[in-house]
C-alpha positions in Angstrom: -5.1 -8.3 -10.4 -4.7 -5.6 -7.7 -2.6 -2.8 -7.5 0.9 -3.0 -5.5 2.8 -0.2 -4.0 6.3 -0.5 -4.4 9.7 1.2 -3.5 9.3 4.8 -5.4 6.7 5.3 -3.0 9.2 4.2 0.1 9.6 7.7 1.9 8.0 9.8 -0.4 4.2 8.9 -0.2 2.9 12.0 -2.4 -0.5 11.1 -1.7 -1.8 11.8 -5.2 -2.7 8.3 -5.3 -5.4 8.5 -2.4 -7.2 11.6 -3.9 -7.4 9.4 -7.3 -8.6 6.1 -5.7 -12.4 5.7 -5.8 -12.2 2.8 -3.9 -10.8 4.4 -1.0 -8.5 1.1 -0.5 -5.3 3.2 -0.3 -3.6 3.1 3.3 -0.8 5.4 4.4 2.0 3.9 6.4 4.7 5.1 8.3 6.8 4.8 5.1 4.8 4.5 1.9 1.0 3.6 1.0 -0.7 0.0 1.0 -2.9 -0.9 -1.0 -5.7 -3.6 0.4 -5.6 -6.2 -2.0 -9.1 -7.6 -1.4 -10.6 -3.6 -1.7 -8.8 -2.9 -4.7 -11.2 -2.9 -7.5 -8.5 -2.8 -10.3 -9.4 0.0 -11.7 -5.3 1.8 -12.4 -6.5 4.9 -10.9 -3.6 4.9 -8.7 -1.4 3.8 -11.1 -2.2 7.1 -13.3 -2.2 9.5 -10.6 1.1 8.5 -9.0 4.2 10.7 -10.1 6.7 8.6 -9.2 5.1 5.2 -10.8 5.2 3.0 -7.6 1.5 1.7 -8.0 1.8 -1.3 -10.3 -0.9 -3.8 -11.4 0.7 -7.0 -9.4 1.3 -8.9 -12.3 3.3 -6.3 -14.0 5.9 -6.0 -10.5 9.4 -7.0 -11.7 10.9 -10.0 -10.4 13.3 -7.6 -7.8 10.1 -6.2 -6.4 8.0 -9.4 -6.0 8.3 -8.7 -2.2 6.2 -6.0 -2.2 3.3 -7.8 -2.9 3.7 -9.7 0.2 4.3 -6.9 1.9 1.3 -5.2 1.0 -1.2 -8.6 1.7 0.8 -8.6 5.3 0.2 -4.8 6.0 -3.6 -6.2 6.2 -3.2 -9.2 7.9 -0.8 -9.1 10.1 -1.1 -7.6 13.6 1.7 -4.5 12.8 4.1 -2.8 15.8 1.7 -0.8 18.1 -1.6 -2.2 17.1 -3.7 -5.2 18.5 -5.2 -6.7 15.9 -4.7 -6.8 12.1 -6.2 -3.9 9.8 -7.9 -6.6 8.4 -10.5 -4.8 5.5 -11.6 -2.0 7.2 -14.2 -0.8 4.4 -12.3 2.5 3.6 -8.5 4.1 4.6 -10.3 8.0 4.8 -11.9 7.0 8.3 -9.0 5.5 10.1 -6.4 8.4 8.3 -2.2 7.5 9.0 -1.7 3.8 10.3 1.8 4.7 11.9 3.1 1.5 11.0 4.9 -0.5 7.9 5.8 -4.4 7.7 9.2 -5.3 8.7 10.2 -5.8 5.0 9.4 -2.0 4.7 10.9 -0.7 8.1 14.1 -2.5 7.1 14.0 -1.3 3.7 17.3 0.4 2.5 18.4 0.6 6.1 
């Protein structure tokens, strides 16, 4: 199963996670990371290297945070606010660097 951002990351986004992913499937938002589900190779890289313990494999999220796993497929495949297409799987997050976008389900987040 692949690895799910979820809300400790909301905000925060310390970043360790992206030097620790060898996949390179670790996108920053405007608000947190995304992983891309279909990069993901599974390996808990993320999930050790994050501080605050927001990368979870996604059948370990808790039944309050099942959302995020949406959230993080939609990051992907939906066309987000300021961009024309979706992200889609663009092969690697270090050549396109800070997507300055989130999914509405993280822009509304806490607000």
């Amino acid at each position: 199963m692949p690895f799910v951002i979820t809300a400790a990351c909301i905000d925060v986004k310390d970043g360790s996670c992206l030097e620790g992913c060898p996949a390179d499937c670790i996108y920053e938002g405007d608000r947190k990371m995304y992983i891309n589900p279909d990069e993901c190779t599974e390996c808990g890289a993320c999930a050790v290297s994050c501080p605050v313990g927001a990368a979870i494999s996604d059948d370990r999220v808790p039944a309050k945070d099942k959302e995020f796993i949406e959230s993080e497929a939609l990051f992907f495949s939906a066309v987000l606010p300021g961009r024309d297409a979706p992200l889609g799987e663009p092969g690697g997050a270090t050549k396109l660097g800070k997507i300055k976008a989130d999914t509405p389900f993280i822009a509304a987040y806490g607000n």
